[in-house]
N, C-alpha and C positions, 0 to 999 in steps of 0.2 A: 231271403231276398227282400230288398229293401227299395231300389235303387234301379230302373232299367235304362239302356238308351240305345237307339238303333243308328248308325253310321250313316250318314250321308247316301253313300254308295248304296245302304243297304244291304253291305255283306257281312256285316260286326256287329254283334252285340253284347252292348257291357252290362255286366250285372253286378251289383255291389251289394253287402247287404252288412251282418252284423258280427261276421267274421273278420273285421280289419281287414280285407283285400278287396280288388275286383278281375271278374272275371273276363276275359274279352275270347267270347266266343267265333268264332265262323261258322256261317250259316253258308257258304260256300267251301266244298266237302277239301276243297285243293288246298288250304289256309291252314294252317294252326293255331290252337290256342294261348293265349297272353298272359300270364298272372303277373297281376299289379302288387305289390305288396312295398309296406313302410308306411301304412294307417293307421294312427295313433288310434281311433275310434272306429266305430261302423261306419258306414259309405248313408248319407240319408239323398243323396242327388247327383243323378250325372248329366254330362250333355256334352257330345261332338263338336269341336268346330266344324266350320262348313265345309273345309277341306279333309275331314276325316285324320290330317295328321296328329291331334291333340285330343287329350281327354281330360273334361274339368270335372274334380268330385268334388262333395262338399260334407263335410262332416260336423263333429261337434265343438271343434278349434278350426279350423282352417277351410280353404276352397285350394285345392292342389290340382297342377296342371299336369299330365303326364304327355311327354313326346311317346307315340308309342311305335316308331318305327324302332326305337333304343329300349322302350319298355321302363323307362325312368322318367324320375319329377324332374321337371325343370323349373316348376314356383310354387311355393308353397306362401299363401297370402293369411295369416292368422286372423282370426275373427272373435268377437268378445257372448256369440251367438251360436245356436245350433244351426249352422245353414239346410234351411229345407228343402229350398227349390232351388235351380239355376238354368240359365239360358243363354245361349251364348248368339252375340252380333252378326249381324247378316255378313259381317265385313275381316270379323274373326277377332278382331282389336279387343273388346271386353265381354266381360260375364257380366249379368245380374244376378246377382243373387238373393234369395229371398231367403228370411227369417224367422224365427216361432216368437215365443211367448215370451224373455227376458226383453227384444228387442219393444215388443207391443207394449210393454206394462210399464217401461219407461219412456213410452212417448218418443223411440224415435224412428224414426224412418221405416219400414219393415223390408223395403228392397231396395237392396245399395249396386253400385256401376265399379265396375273396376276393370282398371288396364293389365289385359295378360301378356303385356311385355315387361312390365313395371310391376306391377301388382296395387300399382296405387290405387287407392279411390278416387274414381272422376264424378264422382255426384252419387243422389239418392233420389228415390221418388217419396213423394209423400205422399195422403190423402187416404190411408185408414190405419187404423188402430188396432186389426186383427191381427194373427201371426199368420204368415204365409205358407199354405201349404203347394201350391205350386206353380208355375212359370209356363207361358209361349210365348213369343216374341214371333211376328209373321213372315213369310222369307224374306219380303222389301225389307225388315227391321226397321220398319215406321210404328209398328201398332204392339203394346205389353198388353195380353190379356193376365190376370191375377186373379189365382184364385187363393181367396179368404177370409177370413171369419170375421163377421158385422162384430159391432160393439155387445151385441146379444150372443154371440158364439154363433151364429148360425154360417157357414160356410156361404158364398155366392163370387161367380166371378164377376172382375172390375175391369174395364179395357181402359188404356190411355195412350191415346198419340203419342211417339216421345218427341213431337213438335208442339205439343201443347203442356198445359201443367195441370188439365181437368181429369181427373180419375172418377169412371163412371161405369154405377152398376148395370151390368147385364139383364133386364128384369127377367122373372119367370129362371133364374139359376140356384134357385135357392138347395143348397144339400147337393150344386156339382162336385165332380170329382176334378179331374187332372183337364186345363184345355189343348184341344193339339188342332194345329192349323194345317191344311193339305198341302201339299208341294205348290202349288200353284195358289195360291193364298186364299 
């Protein structure tokens, strides 16, 4: 297991890991369970839209969308990066996705925007040079917290407005692990 992410609702949970699939559990006993399969690679990130009908994973070629009322991709968006983290818009419209080490070492961007009806890229954020180990975006989808790695390696998270273009550390984060925001932000 590599990969977790819990539904909206709160009654799903996907697990993905290094099996090429993921799993979409019910944690409500009346449900059954979903196998996702057609992943070239391990699952290294998931995340719900907000309405719980979609499921974004991210592996080590692509961010694939799964409808999972049909239990099928409906976009498979290729990427030239191992997507590490991802997060999806308060609004449902894009993912961020975050990046490792290929994307840092050549200076570009480490978490990119994309449309999950298009799959296009709608931007990137800049402003560090670590690889990305993980993603929250807060329920208003005003605030990226990001967590990772300084120029030293040392992991900390970064918050940024995505009305502003200042990426700024957390102080006292040093050696966080994953950020998660409370329902109520």
């Amino acid at each position: 297991m590599r990969a977790l992410a819990i539904s909206p609702d709160g009654n799903l949970l996907a697990i993905g890991g290094y099996d090429e699939g993921i799993k979409i559990v019910s944690l409500d006993p009346s449900r059954t369970v979903i196998e996702l399969k057609g992943i070239d690679q391990g699952v290294t990130s998931l995340a719900f839209t907000p309405d719980g009908k979609r499921l974004v994973a991210g592996d080590a070629s692509a961010l694939r969308v799964w409808n999972l009322d049909a239990a099928q991709p409906v976009l498979s968006i290729p990427v030239k990066d191992n997507v590490s983290a991802v997060a999806v818009s308060a609004d449902g419209r894009s993912v961020f996705a975050g990046f490792g080490v290929f994307m840092a070492r050549n200076k570009d961007p480490a978490v990119r925007i994309y449309d999950l009806a298009t799959g296009k890229e709608t931007g990137s954020l800049a402003g560090h040079s670590g690889s990305v180990n993980s993603l929250a975006l807060s329920p208003d989808g005003k605030t990226l917290v990001i967590n990772a790695a300084d120029p030293k390696g040392v992991t900390r998270l970064y918050t940024r407005r995505l009305s502003e273009r200042v990426l700024q550390v957390i102080p006292g984060t040093e050696n966080a692990l994953s950020p998660v925001f409370s329902p109520d932000g």
